[in-house]
C-alpha positions as CSV (number, residue, x, y, z in Angstrom):
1,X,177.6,186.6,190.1
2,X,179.1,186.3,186.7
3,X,175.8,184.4,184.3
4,X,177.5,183.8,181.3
5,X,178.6,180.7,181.4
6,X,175.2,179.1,182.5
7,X,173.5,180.9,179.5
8,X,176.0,179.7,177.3
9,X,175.3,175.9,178.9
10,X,171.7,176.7,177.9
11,X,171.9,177.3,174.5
12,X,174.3,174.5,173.6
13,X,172.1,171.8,175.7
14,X,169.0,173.9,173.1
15,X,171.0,173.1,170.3
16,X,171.6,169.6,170.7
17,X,168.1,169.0,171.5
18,X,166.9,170.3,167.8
19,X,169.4,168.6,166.4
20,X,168.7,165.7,167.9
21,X,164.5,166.3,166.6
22,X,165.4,167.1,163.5
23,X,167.7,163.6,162.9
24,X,164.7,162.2,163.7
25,X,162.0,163.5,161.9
26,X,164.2,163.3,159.0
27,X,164.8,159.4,159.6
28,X,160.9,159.0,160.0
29,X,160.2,160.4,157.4
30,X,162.4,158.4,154.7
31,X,161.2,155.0,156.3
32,X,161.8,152.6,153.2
33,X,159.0,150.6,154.4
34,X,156.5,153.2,154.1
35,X,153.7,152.6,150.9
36,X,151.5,154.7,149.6
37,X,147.7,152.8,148.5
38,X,146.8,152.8,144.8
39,X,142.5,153.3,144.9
40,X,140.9,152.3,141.7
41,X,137.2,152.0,140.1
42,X,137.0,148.8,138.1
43,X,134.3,149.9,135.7
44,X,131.5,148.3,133.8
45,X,133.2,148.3,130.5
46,X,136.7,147.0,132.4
47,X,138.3,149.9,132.1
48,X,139.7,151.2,135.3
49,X,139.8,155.2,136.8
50,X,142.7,155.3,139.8
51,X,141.5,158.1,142.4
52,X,142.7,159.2,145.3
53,X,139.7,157.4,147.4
54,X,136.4,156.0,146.9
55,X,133.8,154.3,149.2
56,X,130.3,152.7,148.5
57,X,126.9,154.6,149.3
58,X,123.2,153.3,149.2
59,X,123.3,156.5,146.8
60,X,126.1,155.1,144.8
61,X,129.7,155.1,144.1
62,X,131.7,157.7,145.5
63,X,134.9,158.8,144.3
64,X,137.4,161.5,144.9
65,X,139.7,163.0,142.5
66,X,142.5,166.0,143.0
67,X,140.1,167.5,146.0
68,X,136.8,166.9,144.1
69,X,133.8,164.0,145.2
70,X,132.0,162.6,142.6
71,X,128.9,160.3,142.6
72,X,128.7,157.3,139.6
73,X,125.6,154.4,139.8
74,X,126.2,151.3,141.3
75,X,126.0,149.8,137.9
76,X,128.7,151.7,136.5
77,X,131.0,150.2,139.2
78,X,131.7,146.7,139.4
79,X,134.4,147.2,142.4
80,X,137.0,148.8,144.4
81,X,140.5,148.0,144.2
82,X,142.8,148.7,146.7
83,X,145.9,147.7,146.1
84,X,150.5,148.7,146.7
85,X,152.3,151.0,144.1
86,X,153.5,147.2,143.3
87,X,150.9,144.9,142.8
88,X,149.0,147.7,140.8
89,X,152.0,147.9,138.3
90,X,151.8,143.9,138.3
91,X,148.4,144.1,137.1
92,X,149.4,146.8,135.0
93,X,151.8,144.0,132.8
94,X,149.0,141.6,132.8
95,X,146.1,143.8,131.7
96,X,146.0,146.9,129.9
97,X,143.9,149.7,130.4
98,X,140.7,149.3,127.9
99,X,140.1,153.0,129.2
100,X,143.3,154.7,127.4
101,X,142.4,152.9,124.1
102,X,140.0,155.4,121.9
103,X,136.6,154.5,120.7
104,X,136.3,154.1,117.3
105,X,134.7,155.1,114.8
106,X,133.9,158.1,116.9
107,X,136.6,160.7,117.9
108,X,136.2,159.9,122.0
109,X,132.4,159.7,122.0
110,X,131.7,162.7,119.3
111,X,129.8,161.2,116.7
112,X,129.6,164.4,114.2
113,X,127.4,162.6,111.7
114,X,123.9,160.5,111.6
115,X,124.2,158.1,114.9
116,X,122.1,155.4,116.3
117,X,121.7,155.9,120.2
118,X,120.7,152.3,121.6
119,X,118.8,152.6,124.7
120,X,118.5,150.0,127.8
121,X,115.7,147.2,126.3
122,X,116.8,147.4,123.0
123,X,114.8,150.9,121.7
124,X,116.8,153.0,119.6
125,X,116.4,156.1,117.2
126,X,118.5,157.9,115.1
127,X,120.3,161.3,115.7
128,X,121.6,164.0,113.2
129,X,125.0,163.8,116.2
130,X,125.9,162.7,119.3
131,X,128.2,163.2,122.1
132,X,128.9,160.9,125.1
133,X,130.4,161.8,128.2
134,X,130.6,159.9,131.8
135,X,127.1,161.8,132.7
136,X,125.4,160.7,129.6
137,X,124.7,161.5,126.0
138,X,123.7,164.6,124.5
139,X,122.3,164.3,120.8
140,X,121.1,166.6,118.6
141,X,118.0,166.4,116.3
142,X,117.2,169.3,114.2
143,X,117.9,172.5,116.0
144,X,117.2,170.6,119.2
145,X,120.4,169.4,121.8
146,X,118.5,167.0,124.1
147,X,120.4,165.3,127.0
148,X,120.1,161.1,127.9
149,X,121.3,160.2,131.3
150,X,124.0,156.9,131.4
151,X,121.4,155.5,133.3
152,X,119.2,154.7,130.1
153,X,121.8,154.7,127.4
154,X,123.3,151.0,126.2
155,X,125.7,152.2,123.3
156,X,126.0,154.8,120.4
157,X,126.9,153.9,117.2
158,X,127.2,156.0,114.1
159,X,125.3,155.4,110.7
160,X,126.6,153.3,107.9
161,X,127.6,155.9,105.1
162,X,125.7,153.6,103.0
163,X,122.8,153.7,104.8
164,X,122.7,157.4,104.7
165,X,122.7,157.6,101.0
166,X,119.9,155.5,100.8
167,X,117.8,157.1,102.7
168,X,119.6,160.7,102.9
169,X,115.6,162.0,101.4
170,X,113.3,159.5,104.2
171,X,112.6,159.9,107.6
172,X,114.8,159.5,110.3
173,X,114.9,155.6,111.8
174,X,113.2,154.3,114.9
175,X,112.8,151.3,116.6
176,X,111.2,150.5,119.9
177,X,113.7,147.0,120.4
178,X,110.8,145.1,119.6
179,X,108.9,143.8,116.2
180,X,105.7,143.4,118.0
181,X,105.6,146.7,119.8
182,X,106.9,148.5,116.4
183,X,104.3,146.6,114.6
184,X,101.6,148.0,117.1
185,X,102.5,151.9,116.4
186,X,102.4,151.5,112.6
187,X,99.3,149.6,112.7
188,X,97.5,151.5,114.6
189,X,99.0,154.8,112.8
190,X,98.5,153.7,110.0
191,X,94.6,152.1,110.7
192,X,93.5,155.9,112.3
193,X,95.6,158.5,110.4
194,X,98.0,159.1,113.1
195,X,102.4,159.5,111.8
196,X,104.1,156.4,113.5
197,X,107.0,158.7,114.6
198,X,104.6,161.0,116.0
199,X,103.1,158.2,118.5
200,X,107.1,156.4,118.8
201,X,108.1,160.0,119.8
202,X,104.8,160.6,122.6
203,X,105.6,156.8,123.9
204,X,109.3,157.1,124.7
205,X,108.6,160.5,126.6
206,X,105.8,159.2,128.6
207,X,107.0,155.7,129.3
208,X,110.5,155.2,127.6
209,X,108.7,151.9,126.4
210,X,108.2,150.3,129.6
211,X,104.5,148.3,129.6
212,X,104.1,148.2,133.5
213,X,105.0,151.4,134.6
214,X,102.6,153.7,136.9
215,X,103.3,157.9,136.6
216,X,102.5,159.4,140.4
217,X,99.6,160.8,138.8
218,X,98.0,157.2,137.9
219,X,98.7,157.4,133.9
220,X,99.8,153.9,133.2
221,X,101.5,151.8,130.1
222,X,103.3,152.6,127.3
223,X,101.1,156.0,126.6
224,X,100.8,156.5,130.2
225,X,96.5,156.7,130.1
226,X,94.6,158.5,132.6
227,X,92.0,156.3,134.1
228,X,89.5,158.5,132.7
229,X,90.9,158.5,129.0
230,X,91.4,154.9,129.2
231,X,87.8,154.5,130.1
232,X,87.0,156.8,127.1
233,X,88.4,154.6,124.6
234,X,87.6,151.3,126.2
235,X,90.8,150.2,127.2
236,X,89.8,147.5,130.1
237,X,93.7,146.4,130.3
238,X,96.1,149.7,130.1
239,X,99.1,147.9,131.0
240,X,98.1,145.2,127.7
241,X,100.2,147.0,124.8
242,X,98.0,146.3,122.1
243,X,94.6,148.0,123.9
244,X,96.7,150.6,125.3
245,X,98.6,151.7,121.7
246,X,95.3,151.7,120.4
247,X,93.3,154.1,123.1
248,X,96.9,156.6,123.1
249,X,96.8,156.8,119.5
250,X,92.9,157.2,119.2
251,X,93.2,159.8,121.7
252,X,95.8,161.6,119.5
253,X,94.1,161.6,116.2
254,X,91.0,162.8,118.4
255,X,93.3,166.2,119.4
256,X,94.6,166.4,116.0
257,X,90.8,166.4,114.4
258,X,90.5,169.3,117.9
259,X,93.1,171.6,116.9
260,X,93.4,171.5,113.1
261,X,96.4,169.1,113.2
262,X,98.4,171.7,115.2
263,X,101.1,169.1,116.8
264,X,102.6,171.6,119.3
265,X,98.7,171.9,121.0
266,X,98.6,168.3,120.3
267,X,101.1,167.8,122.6
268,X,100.0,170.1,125.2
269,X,96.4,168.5,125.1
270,X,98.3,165.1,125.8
271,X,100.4,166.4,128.5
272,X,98.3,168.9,130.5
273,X,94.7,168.2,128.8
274,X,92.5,169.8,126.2
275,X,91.2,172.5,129.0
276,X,93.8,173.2,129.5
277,X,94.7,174.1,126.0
278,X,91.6,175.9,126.0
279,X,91.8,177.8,128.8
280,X,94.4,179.4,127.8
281,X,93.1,181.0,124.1
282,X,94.1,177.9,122.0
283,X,97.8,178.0,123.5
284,X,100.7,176.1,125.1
285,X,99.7,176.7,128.5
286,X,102.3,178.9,130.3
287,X,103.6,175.2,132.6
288,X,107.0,174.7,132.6
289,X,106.6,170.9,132.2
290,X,104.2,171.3,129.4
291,X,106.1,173.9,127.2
292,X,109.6,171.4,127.8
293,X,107.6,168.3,126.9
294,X,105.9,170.2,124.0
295,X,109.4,171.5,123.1
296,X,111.1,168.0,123.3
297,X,109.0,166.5,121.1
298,X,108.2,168.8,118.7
299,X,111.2,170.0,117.6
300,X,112.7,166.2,117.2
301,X,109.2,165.6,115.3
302,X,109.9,168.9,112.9
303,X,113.3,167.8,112.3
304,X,111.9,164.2,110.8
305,X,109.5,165.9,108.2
306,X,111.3,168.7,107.1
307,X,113.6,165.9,105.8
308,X,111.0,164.2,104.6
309,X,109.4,163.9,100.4
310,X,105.7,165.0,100.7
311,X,103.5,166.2,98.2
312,X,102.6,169.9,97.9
313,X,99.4,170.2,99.5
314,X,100.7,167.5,102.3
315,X,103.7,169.4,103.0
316,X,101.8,172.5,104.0
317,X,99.9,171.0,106.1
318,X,102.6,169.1,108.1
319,X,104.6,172.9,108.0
320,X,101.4,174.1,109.9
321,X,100.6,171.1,112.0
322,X,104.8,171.1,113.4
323,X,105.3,174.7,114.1
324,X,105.6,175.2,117.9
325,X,103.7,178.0,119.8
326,X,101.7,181.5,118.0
């Protein structure tokens, strides 16, 4: 029985069938109709970032971007837009991107010269540089690069050229946000022989200025007290600003009188207790926590009075009293 002409039936009924497929497919797939969904992150500043998706967390915003999920706080976020190719580039026409226009005076958040970092309920402080990015701020005091998260920050702004000539020879500035909290460190500095910036520095480490708030450990206010050093300075009231300001900076002139004005075991007396100290031969005990908050402070303390017009005899003494570790 001769095949061939039933295989060669086969193959042409084969043919037409892929043909047939790939007319198809190739009509699907060029459907005019067929729209693609522009995701974008209206942000707190207005500006918008389009992604390729994004969905709300109890964590946060989430956001994905050429394969890669990121995380931003709610309060960086004020929605999600969802929108067609054509109504985004009708909103395009009627609004402008506030993210695509650069910041002045700063060269896209780099701030190469003195800056004022503003901080969430109004503290601020002044910075040798600065430079922002979506994470937060890093700033630089001295040889120190210290990192703010977004969370905390509210703006940076950089120094008026006239202002640094003025006071190119003077301490670095500071300001808690409010006159009557400033008032309270130099008052109290000033009445028990304790630097200003030396308590402003301790006070936005331990509470970042916040009256009310309770550490895990039970230290509480603006100095964050232990009950028991509270009690040893009489401070009934330790979440009461002007009792509390008073017992944190009595406390420190008491560890400066301790250690021979040695503000690096200073610090570590305030962060892990005198004992502490102590026990360890008059050193920065080997804690991780306490050698970075000894570190933090020190070095952005160092950096103020080496700038700083002192007499001789009171310039030695600070040089001894700011130089970290033996």
């Amino acid at each position: 029985m001769n095949r061939t002409p039933i295989i060669a039936k086969f193959l042409l009924l084969s043919a037409f069938v892929v043909l047939c497929s790939v007319q198809a497919f190739s009509q699907t797939s060029q459907k005019p109709d067929e729209k693609k969904e522009v995701v974008r992150l209206k942000l707190s500043d207005n500006s918008y970032l389009t992604v390729d998706d994004a969905w709300e967390t109890p964590q946060g915003i989430w956001y994905k971007q050429q394969g890669i999920s990121h995380l931003l706080s709610k309060d960086r976020v004020k929605k999600i837009e969802r929108t067609t190719p054509e109504e985004k580039q009708e909103q395009d026409d009627q609004e402008p991107l506030i993210a695509e226009t650069p910041k002045p005076p700063s060269q896209n958040g780099v701030y190469d010269k003195p800056a004022w970092i503003y901080l969430k309920g109004g503290a601020r402080f002044e910075a040798d540089s600065a430079t922002e990015s979506p994470a937060g701020v890093w700033y630089k005091r001295g040889p120190l690069a210290i990192f703010i998260e977004r969370s905390r920050v509210e703006k940076v702004e950089l120094v008026e050229s006239e202002a640094i000539a003025e006071n190119g020879t003077k301490e670095r500035g500071w300001s808690t946000g409010r006159a009557g909290l400033d008032s309270l460190i130099r008052s109290n500095g000033n009445k028990y022989g304790v630097d200003p910036y030396l308590i402003f520095l301790v006070m936005e480490q331990e509470s970042h200025f916040n009256p009310r708030v309770v550490s895990p450990k039970g230290a509480r206010g603006l100095m964050q007290l232990m009950p028991g050093t509270a009690a040893r300075f009489g401070v009934r009231r330790p979440h009461d600003p002007a009792q509390n300001v008073s017992g944190g900076t009595r406390y420190l002139k008491e560890l400066l009188n301790r250690f021979n004005n040695r503000v690096d075991l200073v610090l570590a007396s305030y962060n892990a207790g005198e004992g502490a100290v102590i026990r360890f031969g008059h050193r920065v005990p080997p804690y991780r926590e306490t050698r970075n908050y000894v570190k933090r402070i020190s070095y952005r303390y160092k950096s103020k009075t080496v700038k700083t017009k002192k007499p001789a005899a009171a310039a030695t003494a600070t040089s001894s009293a700011t130089t970290g570790g033996r």
